[in-house]
C-alpha positions as CSV (number, residue, x, y, z in Angstrom):
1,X,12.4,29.3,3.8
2,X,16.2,29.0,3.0
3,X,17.5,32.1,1.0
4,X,20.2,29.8,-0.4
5,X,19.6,28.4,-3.4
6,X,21.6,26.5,-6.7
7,X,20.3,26.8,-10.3
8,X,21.2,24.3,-12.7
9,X,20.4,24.7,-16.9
10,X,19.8,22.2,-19.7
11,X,19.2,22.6,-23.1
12,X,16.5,20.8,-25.3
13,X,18.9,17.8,-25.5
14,X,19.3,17.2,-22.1
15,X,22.6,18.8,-22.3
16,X,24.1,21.2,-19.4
17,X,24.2,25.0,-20.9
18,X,27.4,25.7,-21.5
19,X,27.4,29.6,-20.0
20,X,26.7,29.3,-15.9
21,X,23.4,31.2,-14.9
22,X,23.6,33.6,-12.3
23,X,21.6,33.3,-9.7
24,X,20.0,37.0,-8.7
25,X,18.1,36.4,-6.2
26,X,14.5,37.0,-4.9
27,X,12.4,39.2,-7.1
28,X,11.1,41.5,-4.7
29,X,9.6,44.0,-7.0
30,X,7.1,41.6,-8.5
31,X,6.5,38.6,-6.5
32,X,8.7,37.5,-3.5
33,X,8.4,33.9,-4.1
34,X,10.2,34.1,-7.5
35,X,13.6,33.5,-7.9
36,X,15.5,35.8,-10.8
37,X,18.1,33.7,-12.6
38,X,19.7,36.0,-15.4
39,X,22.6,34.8,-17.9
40,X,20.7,31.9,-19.7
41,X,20.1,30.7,-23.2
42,X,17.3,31.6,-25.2
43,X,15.5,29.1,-26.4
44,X,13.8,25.8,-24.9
45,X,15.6,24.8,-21.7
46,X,14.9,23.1,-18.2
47,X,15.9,24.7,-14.9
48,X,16.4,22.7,-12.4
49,X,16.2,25.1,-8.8
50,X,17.4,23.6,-5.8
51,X,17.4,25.0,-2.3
52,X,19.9,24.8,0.3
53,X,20.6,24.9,4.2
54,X,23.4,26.7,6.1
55,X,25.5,23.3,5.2
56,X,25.0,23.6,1.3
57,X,22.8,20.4,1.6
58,X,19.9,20.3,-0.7
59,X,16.9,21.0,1.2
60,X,14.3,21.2,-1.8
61,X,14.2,21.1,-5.4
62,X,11.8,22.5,-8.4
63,X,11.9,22.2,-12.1
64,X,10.5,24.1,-14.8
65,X,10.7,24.1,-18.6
66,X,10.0,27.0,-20.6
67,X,11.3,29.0,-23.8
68,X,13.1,32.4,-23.3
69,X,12.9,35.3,-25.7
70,X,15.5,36.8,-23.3
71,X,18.2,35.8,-20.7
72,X,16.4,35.8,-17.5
73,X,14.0,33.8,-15.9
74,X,11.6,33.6,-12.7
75,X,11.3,29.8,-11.0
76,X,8.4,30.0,-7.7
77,X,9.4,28.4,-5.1
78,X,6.0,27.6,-3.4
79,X,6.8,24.9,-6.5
80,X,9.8,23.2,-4.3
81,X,9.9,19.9,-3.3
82,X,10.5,19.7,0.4
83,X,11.7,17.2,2.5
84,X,11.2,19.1,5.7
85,X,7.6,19.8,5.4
86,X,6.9,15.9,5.6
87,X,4.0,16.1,7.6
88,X,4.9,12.3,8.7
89,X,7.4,9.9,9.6
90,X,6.7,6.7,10.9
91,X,7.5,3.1,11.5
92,X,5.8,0.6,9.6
93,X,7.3,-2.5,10.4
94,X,4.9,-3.1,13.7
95,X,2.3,-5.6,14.8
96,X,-1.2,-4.0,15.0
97,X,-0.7,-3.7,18.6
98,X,2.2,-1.2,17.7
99,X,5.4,-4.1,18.6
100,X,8.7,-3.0,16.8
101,X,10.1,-5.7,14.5
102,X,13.2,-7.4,16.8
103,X,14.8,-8.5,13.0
104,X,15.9,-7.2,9.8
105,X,13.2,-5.7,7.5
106,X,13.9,-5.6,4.4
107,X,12.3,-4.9,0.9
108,X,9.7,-3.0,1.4
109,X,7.0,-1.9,-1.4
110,X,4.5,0.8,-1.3
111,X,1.3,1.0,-3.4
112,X,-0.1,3.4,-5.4
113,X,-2.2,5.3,-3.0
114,X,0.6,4.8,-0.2
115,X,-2.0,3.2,2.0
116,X,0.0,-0.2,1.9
117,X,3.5,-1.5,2.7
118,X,4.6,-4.7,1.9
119,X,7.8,-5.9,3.5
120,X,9.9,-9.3,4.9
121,X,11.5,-10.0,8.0
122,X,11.3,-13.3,10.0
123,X,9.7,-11.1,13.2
124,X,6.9,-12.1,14.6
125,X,4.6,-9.8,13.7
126,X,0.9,-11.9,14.2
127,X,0.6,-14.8,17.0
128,X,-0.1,-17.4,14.5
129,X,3.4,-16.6,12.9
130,X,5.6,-20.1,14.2
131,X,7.9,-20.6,11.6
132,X,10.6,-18.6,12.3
133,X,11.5,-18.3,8.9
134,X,11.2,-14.9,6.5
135,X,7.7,-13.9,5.7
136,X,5.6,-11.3,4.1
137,X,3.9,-8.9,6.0
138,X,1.5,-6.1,4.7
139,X,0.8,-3.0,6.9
140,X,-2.3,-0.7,6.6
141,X,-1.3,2.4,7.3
142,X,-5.5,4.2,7.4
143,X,-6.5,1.1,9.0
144,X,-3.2,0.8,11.7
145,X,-2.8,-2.8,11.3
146,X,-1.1,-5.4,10.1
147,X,-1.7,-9.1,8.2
148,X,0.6,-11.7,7.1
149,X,0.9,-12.6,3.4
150,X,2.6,-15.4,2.8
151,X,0.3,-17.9,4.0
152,X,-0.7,-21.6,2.4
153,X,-4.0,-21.8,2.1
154,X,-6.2,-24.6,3.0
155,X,-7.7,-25.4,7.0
156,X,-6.0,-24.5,9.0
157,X,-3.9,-22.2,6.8
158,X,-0.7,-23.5,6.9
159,X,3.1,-21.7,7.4
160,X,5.8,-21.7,4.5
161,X,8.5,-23.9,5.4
162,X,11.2,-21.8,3.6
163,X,11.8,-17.9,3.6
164,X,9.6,-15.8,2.0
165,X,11.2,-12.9,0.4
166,X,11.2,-10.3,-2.5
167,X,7.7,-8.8,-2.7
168,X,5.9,-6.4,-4.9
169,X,2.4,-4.6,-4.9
170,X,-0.2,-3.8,-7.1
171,X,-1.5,-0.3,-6.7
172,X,-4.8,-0.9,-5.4
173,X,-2.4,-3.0,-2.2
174,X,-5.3,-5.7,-3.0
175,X,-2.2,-8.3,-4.8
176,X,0.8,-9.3,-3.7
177,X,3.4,-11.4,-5.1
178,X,6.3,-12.9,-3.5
179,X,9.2,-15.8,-4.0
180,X,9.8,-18.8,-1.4
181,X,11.6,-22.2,-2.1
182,X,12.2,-20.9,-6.0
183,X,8.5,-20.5,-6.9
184,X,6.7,-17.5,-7.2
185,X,3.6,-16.9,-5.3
186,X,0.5,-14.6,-6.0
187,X,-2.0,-13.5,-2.9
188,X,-5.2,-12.1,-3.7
189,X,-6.3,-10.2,-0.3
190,X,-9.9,-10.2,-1.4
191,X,-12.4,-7.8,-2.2
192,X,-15.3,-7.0,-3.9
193,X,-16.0,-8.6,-7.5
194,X,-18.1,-7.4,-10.3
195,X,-20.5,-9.9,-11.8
196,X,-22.6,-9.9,-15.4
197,X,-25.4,-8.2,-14.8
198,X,-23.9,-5.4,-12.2
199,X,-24.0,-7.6,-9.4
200,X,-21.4,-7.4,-6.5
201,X,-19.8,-10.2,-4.6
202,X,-16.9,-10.9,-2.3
203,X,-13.9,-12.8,-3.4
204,X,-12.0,-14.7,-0.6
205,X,-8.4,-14.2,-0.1
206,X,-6.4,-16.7,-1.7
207,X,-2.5,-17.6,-1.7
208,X,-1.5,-19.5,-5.4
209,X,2.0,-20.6,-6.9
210,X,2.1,-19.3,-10.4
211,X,5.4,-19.7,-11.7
212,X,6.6,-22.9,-14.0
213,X,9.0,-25.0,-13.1
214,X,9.6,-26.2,-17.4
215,X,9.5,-24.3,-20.3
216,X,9.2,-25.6,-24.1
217,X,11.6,-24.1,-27.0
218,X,11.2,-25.8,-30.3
219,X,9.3,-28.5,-29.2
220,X,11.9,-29.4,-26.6
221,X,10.7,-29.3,-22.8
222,X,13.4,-27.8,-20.3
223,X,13.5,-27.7,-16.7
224,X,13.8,-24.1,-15.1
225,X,14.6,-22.6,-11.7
226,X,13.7,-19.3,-10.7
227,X,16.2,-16.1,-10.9
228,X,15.3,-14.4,-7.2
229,X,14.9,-10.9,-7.1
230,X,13.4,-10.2,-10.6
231,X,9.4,-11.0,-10.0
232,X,7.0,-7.7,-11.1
233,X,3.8,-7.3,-11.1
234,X,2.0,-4.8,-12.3
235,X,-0.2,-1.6,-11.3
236,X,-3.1,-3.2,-11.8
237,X,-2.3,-6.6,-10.8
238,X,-3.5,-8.7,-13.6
239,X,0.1,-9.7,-14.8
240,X,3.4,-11.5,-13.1
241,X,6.8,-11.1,-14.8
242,X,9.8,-13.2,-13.7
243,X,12.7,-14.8,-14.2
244,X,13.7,-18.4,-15.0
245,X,17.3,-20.0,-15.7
246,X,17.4,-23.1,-17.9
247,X,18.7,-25.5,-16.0
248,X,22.5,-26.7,-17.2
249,X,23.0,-23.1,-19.1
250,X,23.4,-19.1,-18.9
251,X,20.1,-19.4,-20.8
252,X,17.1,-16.9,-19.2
253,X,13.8,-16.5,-20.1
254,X,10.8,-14.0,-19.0
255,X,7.5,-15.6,-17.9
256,X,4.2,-13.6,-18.1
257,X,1.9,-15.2,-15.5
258,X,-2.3,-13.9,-16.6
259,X,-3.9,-13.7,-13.4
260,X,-7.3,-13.7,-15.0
261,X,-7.2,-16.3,-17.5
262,X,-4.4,-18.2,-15.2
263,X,-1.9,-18.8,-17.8
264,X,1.8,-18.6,-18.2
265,X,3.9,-17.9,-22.1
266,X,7.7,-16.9,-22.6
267,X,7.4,-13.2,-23.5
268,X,11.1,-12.3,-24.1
269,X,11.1,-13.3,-27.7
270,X,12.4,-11.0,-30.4
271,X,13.0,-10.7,-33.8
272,X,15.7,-13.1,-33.9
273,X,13.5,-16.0,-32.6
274,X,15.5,-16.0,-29.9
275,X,13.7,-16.4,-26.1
276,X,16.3,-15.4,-23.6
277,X,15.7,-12.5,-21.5
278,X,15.8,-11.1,-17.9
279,X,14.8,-8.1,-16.0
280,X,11.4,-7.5,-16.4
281,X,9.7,-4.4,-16.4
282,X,5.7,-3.9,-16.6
283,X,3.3,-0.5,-17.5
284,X,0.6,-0.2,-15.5
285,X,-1.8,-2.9,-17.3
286,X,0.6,-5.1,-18.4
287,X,0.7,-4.4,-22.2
288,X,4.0,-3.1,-22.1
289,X,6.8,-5.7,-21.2
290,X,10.3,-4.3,-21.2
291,X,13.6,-6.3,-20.5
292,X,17.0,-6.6,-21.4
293,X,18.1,-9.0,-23.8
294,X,22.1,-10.7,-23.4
295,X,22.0,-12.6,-26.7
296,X,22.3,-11.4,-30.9
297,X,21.1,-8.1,-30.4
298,X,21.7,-7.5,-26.9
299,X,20.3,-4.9,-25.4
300,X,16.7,-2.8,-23.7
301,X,14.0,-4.2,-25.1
302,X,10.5,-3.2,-25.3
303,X,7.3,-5.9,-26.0
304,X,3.6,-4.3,-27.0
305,X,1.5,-7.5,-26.3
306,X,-1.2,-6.1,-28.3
307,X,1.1,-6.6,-31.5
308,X,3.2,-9.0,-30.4
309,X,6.3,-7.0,-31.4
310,X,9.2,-6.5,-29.6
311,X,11.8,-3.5,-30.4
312,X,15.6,-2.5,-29.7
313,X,15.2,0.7,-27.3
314,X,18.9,0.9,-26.2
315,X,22.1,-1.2,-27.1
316,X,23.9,-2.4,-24.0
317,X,25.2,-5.7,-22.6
318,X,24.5,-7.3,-19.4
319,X,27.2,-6.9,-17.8
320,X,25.8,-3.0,-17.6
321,X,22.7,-3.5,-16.7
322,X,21.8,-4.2,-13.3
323,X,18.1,-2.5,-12.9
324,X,15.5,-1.8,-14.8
325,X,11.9,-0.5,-14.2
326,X,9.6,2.1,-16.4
327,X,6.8,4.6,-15.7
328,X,3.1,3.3,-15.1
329,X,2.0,4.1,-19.0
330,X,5.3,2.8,-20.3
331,X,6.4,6.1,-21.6
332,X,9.5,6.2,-19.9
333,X,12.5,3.7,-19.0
334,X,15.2,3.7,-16.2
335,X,17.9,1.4,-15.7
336,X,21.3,1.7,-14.4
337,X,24.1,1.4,-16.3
């Protein structure tokens, strides 16, 4: 373990701590796998501990929040974060047979339990894969093997004839959703299925389009085309969010595609009446929606679908906004700005 290590001190706002702690050292009298930082506020604060190598490059990290009736504090570092006991590193862009990819991969997506990787390249990762075009490819990483998603389904199963690109992953890894041609595209891997009753079944794997290609506003029926690169789904995979661009205008909208009941409604609707929207975000089960809005009111906006309500969470325009995602239960909110 490195014996180098930088301590870093925020109040309860968030806010640096003005004095600079000093950083004692190991506290051998009590427990050796304390650290002794003396010189801080009292009060609630966070300490942020992070350990370094012989270079000053962070090696490791641990945080703790606490309360201090006096100026010193112990952080363990059993608690640190280390990169360098990784117990594996591994390629996952392979056939089953263990082939490297010869192309790019690119955006890759993990589920929840880490099992599965969903990425795109226009490799040839399967025999049946002819197309030479980018497609979706999932790898198991218990199982060692790997499928192709983006598949038309029918018989035979049939190849996309344009790239496939920009997937995401439900947490279970069971669906997948992806873009090609400006759709949107949902694959349900199959699995087992509940019925009334208690009995069990198996559902068949099955590729579907599930974006829109019009949307009505006032009566009025537009077309739309699809804004890549902004498709979600969420943890549990019974909801699709994406992006579509009134055709002719700036205009944006947020589709919420319900995998169970199979139906599709403009979600980025506020208090203003006004529809536009981008960016989608979704919690976990989908109740939570959150995007950023570029008209009246612009700004981060979050949707409960159980109310219906939508509310400001942060002023900013567009222009500052290029990313935005939130924790499973909705609870917290990150975007870059």
């Amino acid at each position: 373990m490195t014996e180098q290590y930088r301590a870093e001190v925020f109040d309860a706002d968030g806010e640096v701590a003005l004095a600079p702690p000093t950083l004692v050292g190991r506290d051998q009298a009590q427990n050796v796998q304390d650290i002794v930082i003396a010189n801080l506020p009292q009060g609630p604060i966070s300490i942020l501990l992070t350990a370094l190598d012989a270079q000053q490059h962070s090696v490791g990290f641990a945080g703790q929040q606490l309360t201090l009736g006096n100026s010193e504090a112990l952080v363990d570092i059993d608690r640190l974060y280390n990169p360098g006991q990784i117990r594996e590193v591994g390629r996952v862009s392979l056939s089953t047979n263990g082939t490297q990819a010869n192309s790019a991969c690119r955006n890759g997506r993990i589920s929840g339990d880490g099992r599965f990787v969903v990425f795109q390249t226009p490799s040839r990762l399967v025999s049946s894969d002819t197309n030479k075009l980018d497609d979706i490819y999932l790898r198991d990483r218990t199982a060692g093997s790997t499928t192709r998603i983006s598949l038309i389904p029918g018989t035979p199963v049939a190849d996309f004839t344009n790239h496939c690109q920009n997937p995401e992953i439900s947490n279970n890894g069971r669906f997948v959703v992806f873009e090609s041609d400006g759709k949107v595209f949902l694959r349900d891997r199959g699995g087992t299925i509940t019925f009334s009753g208690g009995f069990t079944g198996i559902s068949p794997a099955s590729t579907r389009q599930v974006s829109v290609s019009t949307i009505t506003e006032g009566g009025t029926t537009f077309p739309v085309t699809l804004v890549p690169g902004q498709t979600r789904i969420s943890g549990q995979g019974n909801k699709v969010a994406y992006t579509v661009k009134r055709n002719g205008t700036a205009k944006t909208s947020i589709i919420l595609y319900d995998r169970v009941n199979q139906t599709s409604e403009i979600i980025s609707k506020t208090a203003d009446n006004s529809i536009d929207g981008s960016l989608p975000a979704l919690s976990e089960d989908g109740r939570l929606v959150f995007f950023h809005k570029a008209s009246g009111v612009q700004g981060i906006y979050a949707l409960d679908r159980t109310t219906n309500s939508a509310r400001l969470l942060r002023p900013v325009t567009l222009t500052q906004v290029l990313f935005l995602d939130c924790s499973g239960d909705g609870s917290l909110v990150v975007s870059n700005e």
